[in-house]
N, C-alpha and C positions, 0 to 999 in steps of 0.2 A: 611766519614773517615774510611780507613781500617787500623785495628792495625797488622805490620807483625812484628813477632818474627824471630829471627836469630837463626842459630844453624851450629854447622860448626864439624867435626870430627878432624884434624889436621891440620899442617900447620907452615905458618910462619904472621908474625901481624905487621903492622909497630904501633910501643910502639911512646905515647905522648911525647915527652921532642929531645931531641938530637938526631932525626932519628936513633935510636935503633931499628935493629931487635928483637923479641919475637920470638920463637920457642914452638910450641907447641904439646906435644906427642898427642897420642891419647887420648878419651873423656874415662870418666870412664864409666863403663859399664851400670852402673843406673843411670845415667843421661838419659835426654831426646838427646843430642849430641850420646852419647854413645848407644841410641835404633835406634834411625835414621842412624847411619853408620852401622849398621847389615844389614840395607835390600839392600848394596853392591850397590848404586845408587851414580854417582856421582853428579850431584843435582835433588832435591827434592823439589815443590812449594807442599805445602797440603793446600787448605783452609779448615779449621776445622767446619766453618760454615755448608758446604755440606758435609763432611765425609762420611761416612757407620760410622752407630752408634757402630760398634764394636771398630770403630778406636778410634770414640768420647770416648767414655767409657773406654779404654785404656789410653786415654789422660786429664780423667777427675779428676785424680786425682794431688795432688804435685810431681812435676818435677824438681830434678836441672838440671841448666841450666848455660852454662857457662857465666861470666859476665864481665865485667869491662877489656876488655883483652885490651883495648885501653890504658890505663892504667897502663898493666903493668903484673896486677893482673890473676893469674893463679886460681880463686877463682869460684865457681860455689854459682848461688843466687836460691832459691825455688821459684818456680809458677806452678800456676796448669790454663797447655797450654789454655784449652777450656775455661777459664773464663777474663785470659791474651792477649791474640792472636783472631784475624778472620783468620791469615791467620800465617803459619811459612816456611821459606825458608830455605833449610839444601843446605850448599855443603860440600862435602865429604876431598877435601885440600884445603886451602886458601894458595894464595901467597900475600905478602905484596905489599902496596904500593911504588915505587919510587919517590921520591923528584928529579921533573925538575933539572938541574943544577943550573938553574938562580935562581931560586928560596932558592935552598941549601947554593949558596953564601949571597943571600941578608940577609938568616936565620943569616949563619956566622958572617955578617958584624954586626948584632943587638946584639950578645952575645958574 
């Protein structure tokens, strides 16, 4: 089993409940979102397993990270990547999901 970590810089999110867009500015700056859109990459796979120990070491300590966006929640949770993660995937904007139509309506008919 590999554990991969997300991290995303901005964008848009499709939010739980009534296909609500989420918008999201950019990542605050000492976050782990907010170090990984510095190095101007639009995605990023790191496995932190194999690293360069400079990076590991950089990464070994607590990181917020943004969380629960699915949700709603514009809220950042702490982990510290290297003990968290094998592996983290950054992309730099996210666009949201769209809801099939058929799918939209069936949503409709049940609410």
């Amino acid at each position: 089993m590999i554990v991969l970590g997300a991290a995303f810089n901005r964008g848009q999110y499709q939010a739980v409940g009534p296909f609500k867009e989420r918008i999201f500015g950019p990542a605050i700056s000492d976050s782990l979102d907010g170090q990984l859109s510095r190095l101007d990459l639009p995605i990023l796979v790191l496995d932190l397993r194999s690293a360069p120990q400079n990076i590991r070491q950089d990464l070994n300590g607590e990181k917020k990270v943004r969380a629960n966006v699915g949700s709603g929640d514009d809220g950042y949770d702490v982990y510290t990547p290297t003990e968290s993660f094998d592996a983290i995937y950054f992309v730099d904007e996210v666009t949201r999901t769209r809801p099939n139509p058929s799918a939209l309506e069936a949503w409709r008919k049940r609410n």
